[in-house]
N, C-alpha and C positions, 0 to 999 in steps of 0.2 A: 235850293238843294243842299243837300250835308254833304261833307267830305266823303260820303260811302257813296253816293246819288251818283252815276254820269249816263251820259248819253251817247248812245251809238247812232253817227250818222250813215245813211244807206248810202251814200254816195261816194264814199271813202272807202269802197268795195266794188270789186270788177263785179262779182255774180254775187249773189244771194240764194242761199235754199232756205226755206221755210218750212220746217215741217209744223203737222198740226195733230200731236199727239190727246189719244183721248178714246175714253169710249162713250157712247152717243145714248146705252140705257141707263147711266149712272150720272145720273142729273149732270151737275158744275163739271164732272169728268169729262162733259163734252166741249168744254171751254177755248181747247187746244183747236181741236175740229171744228169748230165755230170761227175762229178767228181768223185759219188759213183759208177755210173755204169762200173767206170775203176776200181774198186778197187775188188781185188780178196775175196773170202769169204777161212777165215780159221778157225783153232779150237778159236782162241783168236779173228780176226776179222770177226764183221757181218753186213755186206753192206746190207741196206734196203733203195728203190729207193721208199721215199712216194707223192712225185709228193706234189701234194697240199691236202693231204689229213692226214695230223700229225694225228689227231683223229682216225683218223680208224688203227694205228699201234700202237697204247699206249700198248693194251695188250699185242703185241707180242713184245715190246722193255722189257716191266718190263717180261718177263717169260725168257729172255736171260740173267738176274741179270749181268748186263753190270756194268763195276765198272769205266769204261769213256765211255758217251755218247756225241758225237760228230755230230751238225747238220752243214752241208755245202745247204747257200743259199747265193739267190741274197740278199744286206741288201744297201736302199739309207740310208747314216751317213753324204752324199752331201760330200763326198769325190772324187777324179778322177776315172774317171772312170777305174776300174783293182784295184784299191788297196784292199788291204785287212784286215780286222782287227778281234780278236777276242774278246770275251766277256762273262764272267757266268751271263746268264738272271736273276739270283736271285741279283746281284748289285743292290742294289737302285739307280745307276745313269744313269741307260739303261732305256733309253725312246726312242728307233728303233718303226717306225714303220712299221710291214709288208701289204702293201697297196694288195699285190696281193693272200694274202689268206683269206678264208672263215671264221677260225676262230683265233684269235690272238696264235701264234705260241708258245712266251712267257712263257705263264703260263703254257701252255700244259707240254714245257719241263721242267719245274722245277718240275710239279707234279710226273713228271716222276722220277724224279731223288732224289724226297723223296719217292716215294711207292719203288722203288728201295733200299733204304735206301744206304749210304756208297757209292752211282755215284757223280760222279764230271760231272756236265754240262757243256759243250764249246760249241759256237755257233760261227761259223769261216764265215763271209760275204764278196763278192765280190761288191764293186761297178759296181753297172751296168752303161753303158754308152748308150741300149737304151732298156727299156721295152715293147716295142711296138706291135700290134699282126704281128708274123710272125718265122718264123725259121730259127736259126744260129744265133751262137755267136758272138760278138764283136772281134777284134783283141785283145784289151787288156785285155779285163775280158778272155778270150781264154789262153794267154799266163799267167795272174794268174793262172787259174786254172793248166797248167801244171806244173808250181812251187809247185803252192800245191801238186798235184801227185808225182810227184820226191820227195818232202823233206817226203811225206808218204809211200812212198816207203822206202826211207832211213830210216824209222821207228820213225819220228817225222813229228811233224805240230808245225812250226813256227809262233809267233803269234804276230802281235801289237794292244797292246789295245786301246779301244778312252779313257779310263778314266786315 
């Protein structure tokens, strides 16, 4: 791993919410939504599948007082397609932008993560290779994503940052 590289272990966290942002008719878009809906709900983690609708889940993310909030989307950084990187929306060097939802995703989770008070935001992005309308995943944003489920499984999410 490079000096940008770390790792976030799940266990060094009281709760976990998971969201799995994405929409499901725009190929690799569904990447987010694919990744949390494999991920099991337990007392520490809680998997919420909000599609393209962040907005409509604020209040039920802040009443699970999640102490890591973790969103899995598609993110173009005009990286290859499959890669993956992670990033705290509150950095002032993140200027992503999500083309495929309704309202900027961004600020949402940072709002979140101070009415929360004491959350640490991660926002973990696959390069998509095509966003186009239709259904199914890429081969490589696919094989990301089951990296990511293993190394979450294994009770971390490995991360490279862009900054």
């Amino acid at each position: 791993m490079s000096e940008r590289d770390f790792v976030v272990r799940l266990r060094d966290y009281e709760k976990v919410v998971v969201l799995g942002i994405g929409n499901e008719l725009r190929k690799d878009d569904a990447v987010g939504v694919f990744i949390v809906n494999s991920i099991a709900r337990t007392d520490r983690i809680v998997p919420m599948v909000v599609r393209e609708r962040v907005e409509d889940y604020i209040e039920s993310v802040i009443e699970e007082k999640p102490s890591l909030l973790v969103a899995f989307d598609c993110v173009d950084f005009r990286g290859k397609g499959g890669d993956v990187v992670c990033f705290r929306p509150e950095e002032p060097e993140v200027r992503i932008s999500f083309t495929t939802h309704r309202l900027p995703i961004l600020p949402l989770l940072v709002f979140v993560g101070k009415e929360v008070g004491r959350c640490e935001v991660l926002v973990v992005g696959v390069q998509p290779v095509d966003v186009s309308y239709g259904i199914g995943i890429s081969d490589p944003v696919m094989q990301s994503a089951e990296d990511i489920l293993k190394d979450f499984e294994e009770g971390f999410i490995r991360c490279r940052s862009l900054f």
